[in-house]
N, C-alpha and C positions, 0 to 999 in steps of 0.2 A: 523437437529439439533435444539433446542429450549434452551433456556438460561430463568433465571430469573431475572428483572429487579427492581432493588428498587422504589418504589412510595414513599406516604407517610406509608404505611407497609415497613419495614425493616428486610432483613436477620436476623433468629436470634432472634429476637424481636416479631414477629406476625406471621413468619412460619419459617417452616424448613430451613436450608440454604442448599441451593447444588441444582441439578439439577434435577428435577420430574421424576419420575421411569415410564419407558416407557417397557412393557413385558421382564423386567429383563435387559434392555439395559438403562443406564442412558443416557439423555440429547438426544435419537434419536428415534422420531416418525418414523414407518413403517408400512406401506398400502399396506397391500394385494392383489393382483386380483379383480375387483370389489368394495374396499373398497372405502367408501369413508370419516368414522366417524371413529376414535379412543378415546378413555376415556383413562385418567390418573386422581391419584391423588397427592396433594398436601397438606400436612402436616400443620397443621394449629395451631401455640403455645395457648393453653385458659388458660388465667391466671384473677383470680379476679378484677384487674384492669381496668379500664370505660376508653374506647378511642370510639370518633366517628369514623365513619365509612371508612378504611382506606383501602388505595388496592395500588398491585403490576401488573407488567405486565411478562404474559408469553409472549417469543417472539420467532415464524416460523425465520430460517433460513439455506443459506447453502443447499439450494435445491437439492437433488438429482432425473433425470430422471422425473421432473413434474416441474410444475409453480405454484412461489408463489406471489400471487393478493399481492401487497403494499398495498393492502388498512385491509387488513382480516390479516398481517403477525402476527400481535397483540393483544391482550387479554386482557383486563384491568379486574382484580380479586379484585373485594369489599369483605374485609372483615365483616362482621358486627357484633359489637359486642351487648352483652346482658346484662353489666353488667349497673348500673347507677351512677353518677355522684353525691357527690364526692367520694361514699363508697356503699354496697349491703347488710351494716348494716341496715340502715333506707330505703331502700327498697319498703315496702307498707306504708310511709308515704311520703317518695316521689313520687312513681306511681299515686298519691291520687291527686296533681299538683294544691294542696292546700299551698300558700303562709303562712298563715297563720298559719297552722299545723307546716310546716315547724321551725317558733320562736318557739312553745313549745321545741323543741327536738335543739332549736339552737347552743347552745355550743357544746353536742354533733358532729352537724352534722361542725360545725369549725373542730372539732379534727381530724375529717375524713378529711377534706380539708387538715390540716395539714400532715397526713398522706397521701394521695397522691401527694403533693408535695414533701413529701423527697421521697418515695418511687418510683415514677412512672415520674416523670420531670428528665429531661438528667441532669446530673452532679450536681446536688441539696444535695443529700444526703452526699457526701463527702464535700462537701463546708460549711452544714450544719454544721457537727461535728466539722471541723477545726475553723470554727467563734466561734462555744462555746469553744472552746481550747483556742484562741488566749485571749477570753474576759478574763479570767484570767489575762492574763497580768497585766492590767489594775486596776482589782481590786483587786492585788498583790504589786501595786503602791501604791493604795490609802491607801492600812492597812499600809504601809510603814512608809506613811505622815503622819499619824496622830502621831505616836510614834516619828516621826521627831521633831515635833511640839512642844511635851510634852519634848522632850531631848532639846531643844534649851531655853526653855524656863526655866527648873526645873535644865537643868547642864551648858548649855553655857553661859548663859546671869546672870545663880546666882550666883556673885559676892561677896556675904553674908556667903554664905556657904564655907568654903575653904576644904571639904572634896570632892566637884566638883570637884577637879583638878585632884584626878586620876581618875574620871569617865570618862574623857575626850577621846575623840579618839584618839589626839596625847596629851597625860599624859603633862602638866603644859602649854601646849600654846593655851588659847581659840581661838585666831585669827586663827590660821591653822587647829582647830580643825572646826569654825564656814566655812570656806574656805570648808575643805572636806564634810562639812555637804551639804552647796549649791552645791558642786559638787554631790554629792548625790539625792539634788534634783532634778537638771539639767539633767542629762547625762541619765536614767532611759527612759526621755524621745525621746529619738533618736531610743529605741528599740520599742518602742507606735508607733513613725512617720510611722516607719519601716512595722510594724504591720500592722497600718491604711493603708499606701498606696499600702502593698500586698491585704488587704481584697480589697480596694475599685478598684485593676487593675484586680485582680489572682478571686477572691471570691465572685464578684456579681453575684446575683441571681435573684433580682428583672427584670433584662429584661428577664433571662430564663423563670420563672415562669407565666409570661406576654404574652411574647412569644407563650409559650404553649398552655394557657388560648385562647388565641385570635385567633390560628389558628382554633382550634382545635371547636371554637363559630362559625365562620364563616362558616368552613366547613359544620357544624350541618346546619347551616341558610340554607345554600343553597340546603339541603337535605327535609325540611320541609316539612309537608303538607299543603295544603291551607288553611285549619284548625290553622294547627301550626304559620304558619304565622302572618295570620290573629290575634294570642294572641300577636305578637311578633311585632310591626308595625316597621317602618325604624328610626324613631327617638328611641326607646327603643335600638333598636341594636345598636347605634351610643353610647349612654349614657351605656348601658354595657361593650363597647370593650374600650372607652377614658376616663370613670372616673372610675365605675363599678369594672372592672377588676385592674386597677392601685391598687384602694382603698383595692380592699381583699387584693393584695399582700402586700399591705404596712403594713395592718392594721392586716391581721389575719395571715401571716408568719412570715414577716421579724421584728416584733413587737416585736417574740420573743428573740430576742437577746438582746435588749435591757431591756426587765422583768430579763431575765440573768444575764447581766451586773448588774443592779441596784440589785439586790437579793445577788448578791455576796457582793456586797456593805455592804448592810445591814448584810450580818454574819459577816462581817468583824467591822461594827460595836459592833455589838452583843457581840464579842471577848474581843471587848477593854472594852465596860463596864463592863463587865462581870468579868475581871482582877481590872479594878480600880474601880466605884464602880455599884454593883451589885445593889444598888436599884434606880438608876437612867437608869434601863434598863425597867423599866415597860412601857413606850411609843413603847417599841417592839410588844407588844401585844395586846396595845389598838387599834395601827395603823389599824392593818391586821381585827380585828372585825369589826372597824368601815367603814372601806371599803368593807368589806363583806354585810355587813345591808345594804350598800347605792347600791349597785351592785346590789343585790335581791330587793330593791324598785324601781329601776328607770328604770329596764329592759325593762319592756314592753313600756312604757312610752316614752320612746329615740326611740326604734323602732318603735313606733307609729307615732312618731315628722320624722322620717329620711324619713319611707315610701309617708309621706305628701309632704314633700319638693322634694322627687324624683317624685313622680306624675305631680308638680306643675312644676316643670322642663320638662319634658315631654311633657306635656301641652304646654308649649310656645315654644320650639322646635316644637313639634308638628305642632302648630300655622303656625309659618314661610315657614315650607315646604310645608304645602299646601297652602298657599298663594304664593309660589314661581311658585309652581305649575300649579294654575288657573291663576297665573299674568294677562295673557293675557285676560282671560275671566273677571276680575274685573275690567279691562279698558276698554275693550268693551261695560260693563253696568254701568261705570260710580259708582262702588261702593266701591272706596279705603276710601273715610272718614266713610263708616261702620264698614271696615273690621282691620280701625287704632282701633276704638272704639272697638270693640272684642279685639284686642291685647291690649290694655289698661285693658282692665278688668281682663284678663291674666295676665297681669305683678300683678295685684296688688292681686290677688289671690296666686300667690307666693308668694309676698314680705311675707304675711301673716303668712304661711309657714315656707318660711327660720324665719323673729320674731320669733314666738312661738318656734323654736328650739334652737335659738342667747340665749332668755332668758333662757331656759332651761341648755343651757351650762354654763350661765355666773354663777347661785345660786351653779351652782354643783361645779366649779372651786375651790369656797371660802370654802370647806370641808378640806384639807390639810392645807392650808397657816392658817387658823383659828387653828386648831389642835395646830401645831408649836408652834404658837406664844404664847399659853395659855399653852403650855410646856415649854418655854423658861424662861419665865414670872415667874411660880413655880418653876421652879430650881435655878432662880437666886432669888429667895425670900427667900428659904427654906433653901439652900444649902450653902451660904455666910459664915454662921456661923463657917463651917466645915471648911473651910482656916483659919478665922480668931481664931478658936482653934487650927490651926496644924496639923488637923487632916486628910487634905489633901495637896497638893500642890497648888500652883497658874498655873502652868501648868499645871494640870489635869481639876482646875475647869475653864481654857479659854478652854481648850481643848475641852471637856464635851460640854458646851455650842456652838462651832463650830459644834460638834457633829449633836448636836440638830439637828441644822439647816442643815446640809445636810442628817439628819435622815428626816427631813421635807422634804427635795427637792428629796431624792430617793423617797421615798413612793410617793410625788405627782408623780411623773414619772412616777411610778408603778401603779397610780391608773391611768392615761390618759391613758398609756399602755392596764391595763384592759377597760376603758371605750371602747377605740380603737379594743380591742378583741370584744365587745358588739356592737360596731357601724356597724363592719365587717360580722356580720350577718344578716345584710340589703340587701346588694349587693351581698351576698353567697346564701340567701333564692332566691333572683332574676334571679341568673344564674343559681342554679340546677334547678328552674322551667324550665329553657331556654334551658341548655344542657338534661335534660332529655323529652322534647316535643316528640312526635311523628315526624316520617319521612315515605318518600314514598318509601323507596327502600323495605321493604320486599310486599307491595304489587304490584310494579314492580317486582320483584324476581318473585313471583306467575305467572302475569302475563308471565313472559318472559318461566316458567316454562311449562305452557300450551302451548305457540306457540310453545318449542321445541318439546313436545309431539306429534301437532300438524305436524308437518313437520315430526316427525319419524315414525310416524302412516302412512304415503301416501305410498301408494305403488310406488310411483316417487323418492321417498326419496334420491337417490342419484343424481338425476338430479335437483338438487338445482334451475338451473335456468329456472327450468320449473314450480318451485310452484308460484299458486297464490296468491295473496291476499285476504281471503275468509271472508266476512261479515256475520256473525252469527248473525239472529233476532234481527238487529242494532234496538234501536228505539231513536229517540229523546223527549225528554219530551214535550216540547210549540211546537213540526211540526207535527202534525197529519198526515200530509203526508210520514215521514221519522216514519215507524213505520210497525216493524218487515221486516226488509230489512236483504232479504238473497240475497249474488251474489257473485260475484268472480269479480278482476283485474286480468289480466294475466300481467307479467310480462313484458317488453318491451315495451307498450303499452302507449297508450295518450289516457284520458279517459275525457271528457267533462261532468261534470255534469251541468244542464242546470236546471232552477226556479224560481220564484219569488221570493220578498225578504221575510226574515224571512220565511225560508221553511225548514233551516235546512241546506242547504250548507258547508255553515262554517264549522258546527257544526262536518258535514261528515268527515273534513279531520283534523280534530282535535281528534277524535275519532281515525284513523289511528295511527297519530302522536303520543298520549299519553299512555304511558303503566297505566295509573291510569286511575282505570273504573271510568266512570264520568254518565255512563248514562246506560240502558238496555242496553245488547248482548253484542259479541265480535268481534274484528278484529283480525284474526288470518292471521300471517305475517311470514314469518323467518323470525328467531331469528340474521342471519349472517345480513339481509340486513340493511342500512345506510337509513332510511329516516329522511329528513327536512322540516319544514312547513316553508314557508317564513312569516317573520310578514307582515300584512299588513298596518301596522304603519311606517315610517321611523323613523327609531333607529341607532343611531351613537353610537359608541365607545369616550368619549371625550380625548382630546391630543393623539388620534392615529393616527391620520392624516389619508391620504386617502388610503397608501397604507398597514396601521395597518387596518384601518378597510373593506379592500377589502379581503384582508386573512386573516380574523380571524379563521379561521378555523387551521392556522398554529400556531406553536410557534418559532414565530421569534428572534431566538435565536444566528443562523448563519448564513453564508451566506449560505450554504445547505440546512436549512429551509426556504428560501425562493422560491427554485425550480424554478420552469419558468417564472423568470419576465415576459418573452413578454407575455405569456398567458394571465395577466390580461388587459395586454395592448389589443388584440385581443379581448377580449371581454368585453370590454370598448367600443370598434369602432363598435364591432355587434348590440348592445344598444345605438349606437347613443351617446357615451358618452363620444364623441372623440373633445371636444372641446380645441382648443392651452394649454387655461391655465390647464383642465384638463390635458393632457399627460405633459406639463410643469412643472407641481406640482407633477406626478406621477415620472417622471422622477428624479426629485430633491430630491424625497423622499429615492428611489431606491438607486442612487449617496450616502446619507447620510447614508443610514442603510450599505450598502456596506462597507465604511469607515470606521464607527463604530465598527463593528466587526473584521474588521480590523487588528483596536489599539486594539480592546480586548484581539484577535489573539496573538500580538505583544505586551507585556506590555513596554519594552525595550523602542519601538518607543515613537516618542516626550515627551510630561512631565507623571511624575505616574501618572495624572490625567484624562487621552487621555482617559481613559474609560469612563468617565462622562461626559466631556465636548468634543464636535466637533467641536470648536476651530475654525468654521470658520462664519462668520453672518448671515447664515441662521440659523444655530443652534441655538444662539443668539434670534432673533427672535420667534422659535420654543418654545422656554425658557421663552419667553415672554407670549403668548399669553394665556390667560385663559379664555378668556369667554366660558359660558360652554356649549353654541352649538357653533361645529368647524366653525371656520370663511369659510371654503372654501366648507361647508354643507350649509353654509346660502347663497351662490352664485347659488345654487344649483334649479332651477323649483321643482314643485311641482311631475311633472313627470320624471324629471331626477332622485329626490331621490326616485321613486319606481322603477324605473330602477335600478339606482344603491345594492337597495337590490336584485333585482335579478342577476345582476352581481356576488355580492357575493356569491350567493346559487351555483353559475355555476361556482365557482372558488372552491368551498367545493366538487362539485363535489359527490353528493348523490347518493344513487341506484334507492329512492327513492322520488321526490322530488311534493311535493303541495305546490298549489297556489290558494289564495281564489281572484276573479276578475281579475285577472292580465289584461286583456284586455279593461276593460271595460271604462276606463276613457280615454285611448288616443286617440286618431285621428285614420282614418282606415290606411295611412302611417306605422305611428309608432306600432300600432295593428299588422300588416303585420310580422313587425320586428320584436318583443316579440314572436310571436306563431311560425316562423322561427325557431326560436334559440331553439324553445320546440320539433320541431321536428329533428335538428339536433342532439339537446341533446339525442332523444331517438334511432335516428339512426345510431349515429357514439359512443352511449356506452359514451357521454362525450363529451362535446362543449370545441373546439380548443385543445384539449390534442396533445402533441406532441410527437409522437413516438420514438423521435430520442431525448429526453430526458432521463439520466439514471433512474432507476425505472417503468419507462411504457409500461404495458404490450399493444402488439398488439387490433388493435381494437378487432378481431374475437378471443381474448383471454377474454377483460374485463368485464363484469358481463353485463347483462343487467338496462337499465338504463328506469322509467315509469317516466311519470307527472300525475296528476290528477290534475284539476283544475275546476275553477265553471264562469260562467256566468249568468249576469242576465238577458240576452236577451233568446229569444227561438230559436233563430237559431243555427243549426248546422254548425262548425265553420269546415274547411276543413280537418284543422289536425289532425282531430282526429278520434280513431281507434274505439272509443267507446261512445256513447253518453249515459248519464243516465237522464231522464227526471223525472223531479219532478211534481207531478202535486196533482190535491185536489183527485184523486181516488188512489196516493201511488206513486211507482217507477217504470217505464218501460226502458228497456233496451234497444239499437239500435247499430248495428253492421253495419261500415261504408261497404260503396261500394266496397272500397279499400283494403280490406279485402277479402282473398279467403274464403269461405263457407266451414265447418267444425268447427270439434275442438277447442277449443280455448288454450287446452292444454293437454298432453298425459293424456289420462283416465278421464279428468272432463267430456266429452258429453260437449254437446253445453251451453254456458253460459247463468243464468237463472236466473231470479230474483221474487223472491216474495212479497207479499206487504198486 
């Protein structure tokens, strides 16, 4: 049977729902006599809309009459899409990955933003329409008040006139009449509170839209080219995903509601002059040109000033990380008062920056409040007369004049709004450069394409674990000696490549490892097998403590996902890595994650909070510590933490696993020990696996297991099945003793190398 599993693709959403059509049998794969391949397909939704690259899992299960490998039962399906980011209108002005191009077509390319936001972001579009519904309310209130305003003052409070008293709402009593009036104004506002605090529990948007944004960048990043990267450095990403992203939403979405709000305002202004007097409505008209003029001058010009200041930002982020970076190396030579004096230069290269923009904002600010006040100014100069003839009220012309001034304070709003529209295409031009970059999976796809070719072309093809690993006219560019290398690995196999340094070694199993061609020829591999290059740096996971970062290859999620505790304990002690407070720290770790899940299990148990907090002082501690290499990684030798990376490699449990020197630094002891474990590993299919664990198959069931690894000495090391020497006339091949004479696999002929 096989089932479909949601990723970040969704049922529905990115493909078909229901189960993959298998020769007219839903949901059950069936293998013939012989067979060993079956194809299906899977219905894939293509809609206009730009999502990065998102996949599902098919999943083997429910075996009948055969065995399914745990490690092969699952299929992880990338979808990729084609469309680009935020619209496939602007299209070749985007593919172009010109910033610049970008501002001309900027408003534009906002509307599109806006448009995939409602459109394409989970529950946006309904949330959308209800906030512009609700905003009425509001400025259903304020047309209310002002006619409040002009009634209190023209019929409650006019005492003069005794034909007010049956205008009155309760007819001869202004007190109960001026009572219902403040009830009036009061109570109106219980259904606002009301309002406000459904939009701001029921109606935000701003973290969905964020949300989205940010998964959906980060995923990109981690998809990158080297290339891609390289435009994209670690401080840029940091400054897109924590102000960047914040800022569009604030600035190019959720902005609009408030243009709404205030726009209703304003007709509702419109209204009442319009009724009382109509030529004191001419500030309706001046407003919106004179905002328009200022809009089209200062466009480029803000985005010129924004993009400066985020540079100059950058720049001192920048700054910090690599000096966090070299720390060590700028105490070594003794060169922290140079590298204060660079940061200093920095900072004021900024300051420069942010000024020139501070001023730019402060002269634009004075555009409104000037307007106003030279409106306010002429109405009460010009208009006075008109009371003092009769010819208006006194409560039209305070009214009027109130007017003004929240005619002045909408429109500013309206214009920061727009400015806000215009600033939002800073960080909009920045991120479609970012979400539309180049990534490496369609030329992994390619790749991955070929090997499957490659493996269906053999006439072994169904004996899966008899194909080789075949190197195609490898060459490396700076090893003259790695250069047009054809050979084969067999399968199962320990294979020494042996050389001086900078020969190309490395370079050899990195080539393996990478499905992105980096250099002449090919490694042609199945596409089923799992390999791992071990770094040869140590690299920790920070606050995952020892037993997060020994199974990282897990998702430790349950107590299920963490399968054979003692295993990594077992090979902890084969590596020599069985020090008290190691297994005392592995254990306590074990004890904790246990518990944890637990209370996850169990919400009921101890307080709602048992999921977050472990409530007992280790945890406590755990909670505490930040420094940002693990404290119990800095106890650690220099050879214990390349040990420890290969502990992890052998707890992931590879088909296929490289190693560049692993030997070469330790003692012959501890050497002994390491290339040990290499030939267990390839003997027993898997170093300390336990059979009698549910999920694991029999040894003479699980796949074969090779290493490849390099030394820089010339001796041949005993473990191994294959020697590859590197030398100044190319690569010669050596087949150990240990080894019966033949074959080295059904149909290859004897193993051969060219050079």
């Amino acid at each position: 049977m096989s089932e479909l599993q949601d990723g970040s693709a969704v049922n529905g959403e990115k493909y078909v729902e229901g189960h993959p059509v298998f020769m007219g049998c839903n949901g059950v794969v069936t293998f013939g006599p012989g067979e060993s391949i079956r194809t299906f397909q899977i219905q894939i939704i293509n809609d206009d809309a730009f999502d990065t690259t998102l996949e599902f899992d098919v999943v083997l299960e429910d075996a009948e009459n055969c065995l399914l490998d745990p490690r092969g039962s699952k299929c992880a399906v990338m979808i990729l899409d084609d469309d680009v980011f935020p619209s496939n209108t602007y299209r070749e002005v985007i593919m172009e990955h010109d910033e610049e191009a970008l501002y001309e077509i900027g408003f534009g390319l906002l509307y599109s933003f806006m448009r995939f936001s409602f459109a394409h972001v989970p529950e946006i579009w309904w949330k959308t329409l209800l906030v512009l519904l609700l905003a009425n309310l509001g400025n259903m209130y304020y047309f209310a008040t002002i006619f409040l305003r002009v009634y209190l003052v023209d019929t409650v409070l006019n005492t003069e006139d005794p034909s007010t008293l049956d205008r009155l709402w309760i007819p001869g009593d202004r007190d109960g009449t001026a009572v219902a009036l403040g009830l009036a104004w009061i109570l109106p506002n219980f259904i606002l509170l009301a309002s406000d605090y459904f939009e701001m529990a029921v109606l935000e948007m701003g973290f969905n839209i964020r949300y989205h944004l940010r998964v959906n960048l980060f995923r990109k990043y981690l998809r990158y080219t080297p290339e891609s990267r390289a435009k994209v450095p670690i401080q840029d990403l940091k400054i897109s995903i924590m102000e960047d992203i914040p800022d569009l939403v604030a600035d190019g979405y959720l902005i609009i509601f408030e243009l709404w709000a205030m726009f209703g305002k304003i007709v509702m202004v419109g209204i009442f002059m319009a009724r009382k007097h109509p030529r004191s409505a001419f500030p309706l008209f001046v407003y919106p040109i004179l905002i328009l003029i200022y809009l089209v001058r200062t466009y480029r010009r803000r985005l010129d000033l924004m993009a400066k200041e985020g540079e100059g930002q950058s720049a001192t982020i920048g700054t910090l990380m690599h000096v966090n970076n070299a720390q060590k190396l700028i105490g070594c030579y003794n060169k922290r008062s140079f590298v204060v004096r660079r940061f200093e230069e920095t900072l004021r290269n900024q300051r420069k920056y942010v000024m020139d923009l501070k001023f730019f904002n402060f002269w634009n600010q004075q555009l409104i409040p000037w307007i106003t006040l030279l409106a306010i100014g002429t109405y009460i100069g010009l208009s006075s007369r008109l009371v003092l003839g009769g010819n208006t009220s006194l409560g039209s012309f305070l009214a009027t004049i109130n007017v003004y001034k929240d005619l002045g304070d909408r429109f500013s709003t309206i214009l920061e709004g727009l400015e806000c529209l215009s600033k939002a295409i800073s960080p909009l031009a920045g991120l479609t450069m970012q979400f539309n970059l180049p990534i490496d999976i369609p030329e992994r796809s390619e790749v991955y394409r070929r090997r499957e070719e490659f493996v269906m072309g053999l006439s072994t093809a169904p004996m899966f674990d008899a194909i080789p690993i075949v190197f195609q006219n490898v060459s490396i560019e700076y090893a003259p000696s790695m250069h047009g290398l054809s050979t084969q690995a067999p399968q199962g196999s320990i294979i020494q490549i042996v050389g001086p340094h900078d020969s190309g070694k490395g370079s050899i199993l990195k080539k393996i490892g990478d499905l992105v061609p980096t250099s002449a020829g090919r490694v042609m591999i199945s596409p089923h097998l799992m390999v791992l290059q071990v770094p040869h740096e140590p690299l920790f996971i920070e606050k995952a403590g020892l037993l997060g970062n020994l199974s990282l290859a897990r998702h430790l999620e349950s107590a299920q996902d963490l399968g054979d505790a003692d295993r990594g304990r077992r090979i902890l002690r084969r590596l020599g890595l069985d020090k008290d407070w190691i297994m005392d720290l592995y254990d306590a770790e074990e004890r904790a994650f246990i518990k944890k899940t637990q209370m996850l299990e169990d919400p009921a148990k101890d307080s709602p909070f048992g999921a977050c907090f472990s409530g007992d002082e280790e945890g406590e501690e755990d909670e505490e510590e930040e420094d940002p290499t693990p404290t119990w990684a800095q106890q650690l030798s220099g050879s214990e933490k390349w040990r420890f990376q290969l502990a992890r490699a052998f707890v992931h449990d590879p088909h296929v696993l490289l190693v560049h020197r692993p030997a070469d630094e330790l003692d012959p002891a501890m050497q002994d020990t390491v290339l040990n474990c290499f030939r267990d590993f390839v003997d027993r299919r898997g170093l300390e696996i336990s059979e009698n664990i549910g999920g694991q198959l029999p040894q003479g069931k699980r796949r074969p297991r090779t290493v490849i690894f390099t030394t820089g000495g010339a001796t041949q090391i005993k473990i191994a099945d294959y020697v590859w020497r590197v030398g100044s006339g190319g690569v010669s091949v050596e087949k150990s003793a240990r080894l019966a004479p033949g074959p080295s696999w059904p149909g290859s002929g004897a193993l051969v190398s060219r050079h």
